[in-house]
C-alpha positions as CSV (number, residue, x, y, z in Angstrom):
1,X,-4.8,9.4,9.9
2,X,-2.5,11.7,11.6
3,X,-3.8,11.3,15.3
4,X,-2.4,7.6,14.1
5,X,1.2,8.2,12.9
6,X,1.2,10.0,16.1
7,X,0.4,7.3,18.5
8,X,2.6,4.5,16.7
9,X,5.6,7.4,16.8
10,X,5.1,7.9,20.4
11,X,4.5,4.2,21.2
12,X,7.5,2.8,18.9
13,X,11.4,3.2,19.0
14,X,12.6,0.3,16.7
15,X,11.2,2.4,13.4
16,X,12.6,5.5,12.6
17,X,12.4,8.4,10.0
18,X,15.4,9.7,8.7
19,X,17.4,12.6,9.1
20,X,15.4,16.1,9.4
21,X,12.4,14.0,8.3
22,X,12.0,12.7,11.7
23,X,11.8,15.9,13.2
24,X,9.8,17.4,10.8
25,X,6.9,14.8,11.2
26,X,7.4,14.6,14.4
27,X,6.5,18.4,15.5
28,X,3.8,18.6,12.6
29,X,2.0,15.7,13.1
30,X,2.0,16.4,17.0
31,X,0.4,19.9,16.4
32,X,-1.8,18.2,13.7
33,X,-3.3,15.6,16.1
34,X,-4.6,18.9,18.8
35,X,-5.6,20.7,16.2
36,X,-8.0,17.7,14.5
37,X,-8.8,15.4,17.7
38,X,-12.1,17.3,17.5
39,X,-13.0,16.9,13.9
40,X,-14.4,14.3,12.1
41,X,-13.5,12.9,7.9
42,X,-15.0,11.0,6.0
43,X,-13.7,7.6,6.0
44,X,-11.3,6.6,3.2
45,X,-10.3,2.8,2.5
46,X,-6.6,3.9,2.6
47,X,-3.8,6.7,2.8
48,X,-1.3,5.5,-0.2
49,X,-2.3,3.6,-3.1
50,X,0.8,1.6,-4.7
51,X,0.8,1.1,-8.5
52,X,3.0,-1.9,-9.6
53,X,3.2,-4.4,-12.4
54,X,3.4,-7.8,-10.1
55,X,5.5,-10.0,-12.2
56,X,8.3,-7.6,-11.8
57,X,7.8,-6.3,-8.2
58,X,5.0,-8.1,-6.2
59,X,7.6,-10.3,-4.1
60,X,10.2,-7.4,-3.6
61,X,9.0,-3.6,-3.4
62,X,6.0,-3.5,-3.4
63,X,5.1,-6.0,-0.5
64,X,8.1,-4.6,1.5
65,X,6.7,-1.1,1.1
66,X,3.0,-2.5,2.1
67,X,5.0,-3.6,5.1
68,X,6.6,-1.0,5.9
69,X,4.0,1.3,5.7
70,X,1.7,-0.9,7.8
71,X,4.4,-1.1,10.7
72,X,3.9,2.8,10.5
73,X,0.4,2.7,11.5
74,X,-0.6,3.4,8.2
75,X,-3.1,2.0,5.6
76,X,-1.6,1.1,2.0
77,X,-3.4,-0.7,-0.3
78,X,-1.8,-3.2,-2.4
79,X,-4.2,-5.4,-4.4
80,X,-3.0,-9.2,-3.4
81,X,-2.8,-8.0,0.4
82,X,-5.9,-5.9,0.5
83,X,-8.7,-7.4,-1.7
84,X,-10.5,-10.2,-0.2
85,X,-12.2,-13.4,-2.1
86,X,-15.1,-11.8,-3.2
87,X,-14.2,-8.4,-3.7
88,X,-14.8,-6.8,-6.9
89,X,-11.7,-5.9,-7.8
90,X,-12.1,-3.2,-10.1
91,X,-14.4,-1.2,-7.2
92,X,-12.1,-1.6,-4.9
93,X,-9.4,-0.6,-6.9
94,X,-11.1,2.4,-8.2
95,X,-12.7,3.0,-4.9
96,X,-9.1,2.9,-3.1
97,X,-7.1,5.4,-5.8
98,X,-10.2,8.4,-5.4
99,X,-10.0,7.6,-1.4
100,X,-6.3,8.0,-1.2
101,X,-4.3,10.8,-0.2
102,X,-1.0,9.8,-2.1
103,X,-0.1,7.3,-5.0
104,X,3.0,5.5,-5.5
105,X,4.3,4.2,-9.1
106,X,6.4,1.8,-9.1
107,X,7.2,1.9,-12.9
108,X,9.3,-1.6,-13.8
109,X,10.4,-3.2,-17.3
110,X,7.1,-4.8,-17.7
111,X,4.7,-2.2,-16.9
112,X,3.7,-0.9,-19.9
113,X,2.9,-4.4,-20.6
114,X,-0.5,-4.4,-17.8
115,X,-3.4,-3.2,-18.6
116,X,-4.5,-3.0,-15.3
117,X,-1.2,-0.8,-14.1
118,X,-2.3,1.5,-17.1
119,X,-5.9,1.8,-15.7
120,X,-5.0,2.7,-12.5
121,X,-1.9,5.3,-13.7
122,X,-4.8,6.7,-15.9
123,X,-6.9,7.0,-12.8
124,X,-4.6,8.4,-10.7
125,X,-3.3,11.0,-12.7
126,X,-6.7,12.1,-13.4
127,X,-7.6,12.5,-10.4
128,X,-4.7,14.6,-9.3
129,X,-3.2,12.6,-6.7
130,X,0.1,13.5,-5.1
131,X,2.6,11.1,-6.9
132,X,5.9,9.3,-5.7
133,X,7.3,7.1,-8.4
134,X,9.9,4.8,-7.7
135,X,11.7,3.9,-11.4
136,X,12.4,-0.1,-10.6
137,X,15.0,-1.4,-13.2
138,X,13.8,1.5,-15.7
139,X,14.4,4.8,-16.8
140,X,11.9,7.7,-17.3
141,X,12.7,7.8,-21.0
142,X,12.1,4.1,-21.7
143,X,8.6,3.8,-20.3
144,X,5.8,3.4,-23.1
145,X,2.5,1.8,-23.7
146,X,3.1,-1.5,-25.3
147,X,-0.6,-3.4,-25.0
148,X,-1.2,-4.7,-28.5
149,X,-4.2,-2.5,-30.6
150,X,-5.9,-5.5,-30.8
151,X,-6.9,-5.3,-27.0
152,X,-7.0,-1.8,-26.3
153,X,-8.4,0.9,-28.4
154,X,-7.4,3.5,-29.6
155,X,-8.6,6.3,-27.3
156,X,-7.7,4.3,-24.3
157,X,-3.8,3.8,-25.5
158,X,-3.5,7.8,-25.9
159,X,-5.1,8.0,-22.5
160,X,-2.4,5.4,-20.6
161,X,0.0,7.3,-22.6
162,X,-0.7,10.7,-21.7
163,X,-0.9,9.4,-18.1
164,X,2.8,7.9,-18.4
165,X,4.1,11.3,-20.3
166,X,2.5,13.1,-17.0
167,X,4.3,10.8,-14.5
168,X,7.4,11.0,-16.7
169,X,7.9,15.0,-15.4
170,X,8.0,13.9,-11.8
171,X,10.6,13.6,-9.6
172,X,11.1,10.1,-8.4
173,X,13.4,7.4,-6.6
174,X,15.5,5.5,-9.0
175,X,16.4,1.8,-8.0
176,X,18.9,-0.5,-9.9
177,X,18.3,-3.8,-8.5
178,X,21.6,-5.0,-9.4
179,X,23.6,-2.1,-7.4
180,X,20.9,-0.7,-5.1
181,X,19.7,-1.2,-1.5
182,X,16.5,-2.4,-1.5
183,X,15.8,-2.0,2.3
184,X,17.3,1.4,1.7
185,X,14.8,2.7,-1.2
186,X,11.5,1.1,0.6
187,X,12.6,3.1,3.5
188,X,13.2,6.6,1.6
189,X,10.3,5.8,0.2
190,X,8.4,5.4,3.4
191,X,9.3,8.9,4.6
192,X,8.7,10.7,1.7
193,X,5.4,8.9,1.3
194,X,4.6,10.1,5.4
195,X,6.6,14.0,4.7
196,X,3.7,14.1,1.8
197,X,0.7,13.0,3.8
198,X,1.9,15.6,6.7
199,X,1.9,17.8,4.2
200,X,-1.8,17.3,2.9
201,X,-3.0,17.3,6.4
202,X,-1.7,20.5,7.0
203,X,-3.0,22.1,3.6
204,X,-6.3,20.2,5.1
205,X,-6.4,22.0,8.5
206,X,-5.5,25.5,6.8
207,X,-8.7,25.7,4.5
């Protein structure tokens, strides 16, 4: 993964990282790519995972993310771009969030409304992924598990909401969509999302 961010920085002016990021990756994933060019990983279906509720951010952030993260050289996963007619969506799903090295949330006033965003939250905080939320339209405090009883047992709603009370303590990007620059959070996104996966690489090549 890194030999790859590698190549497309070498190969690529028009996309940047910002600030000291840009250096940062730069040097580390240079010495990354010598250090690894002789190893071999198992293969995983993707680097990020990204968690959103569709209605509220399929045709914004999340598929300019996807994209930005793609012109990167990267592989995200985002289920209306990735699955394929015929998949079996719940394996791939749950196949991509145990593959993947990081997991963005991108929590949004209808979230606690999916099941499916729940699932995967669930998922992902149990398997101890390293987690960038991005707080669309929402605050921290407001987020809550709202699936009717009828539909969901009981067990299951203290899971998703154990899972939202664990993302709740993390540091994350706040958007307001009515005073905030959406080119300007997909791409702060980005670099953390790449600082994060340097970092992993490197706690990789050290054990």
């Amino acid at each position: 993964m890194i030999s790859r961010l590698f190549d497309f920085m070498k190969q690529s002016k028009s996309i940047q990282l910002n600030n000291k990021y840009s250096l940062d990756i730069y040097t580390n994933t240079y010495t990354y790519h010598k250090a690894s060019s002789s190893s071999s990983t198992p293969k995983a279906l993707c680097d990020v995972f990204i968690n959103h509720r569709g209605t509220d951010t399929k045709k914004t952030l999340a598929t300019l993310l996807y994209d930005n993260l793609k012109a990167r050289n990267l592989r995200p996963f985002l289920d209306y771009k990735t699955l394929k007619p015929g998949d079996h969506i719940f394996d791939h799903i749950n196949g991509a969030i145990y593959t993947s090295k990081v997991a963005v949330t991108v929590f949004s006033p209808n979230y606690g409304h999916s099941y499916s965003c729940l699932h995967e939250l669930a998922l992902i905080m149990e398997s101890k992924k390293r987690i960038i939320p991005i707080f669309f339209d929402i605050k921290p405090s407001q987020l809550d598990v709202v699936i009717e009883r009828v539909r969901c047992p009981d067990d299951e709603i203290q899971r998703f909401r154990w899972a939202l009370q664990e993302a709740r303590d993390i540091v994350g990007l706040m958007f307001d969509s009515d005073k905030g620059n959406l080119s300007e959070v997909v791409t702060s996104a980005s670099d953390i999302i790449v600082q994060r996966l340097v970092e992993l690489e490197a706690e990789d090549e050290s054990v």
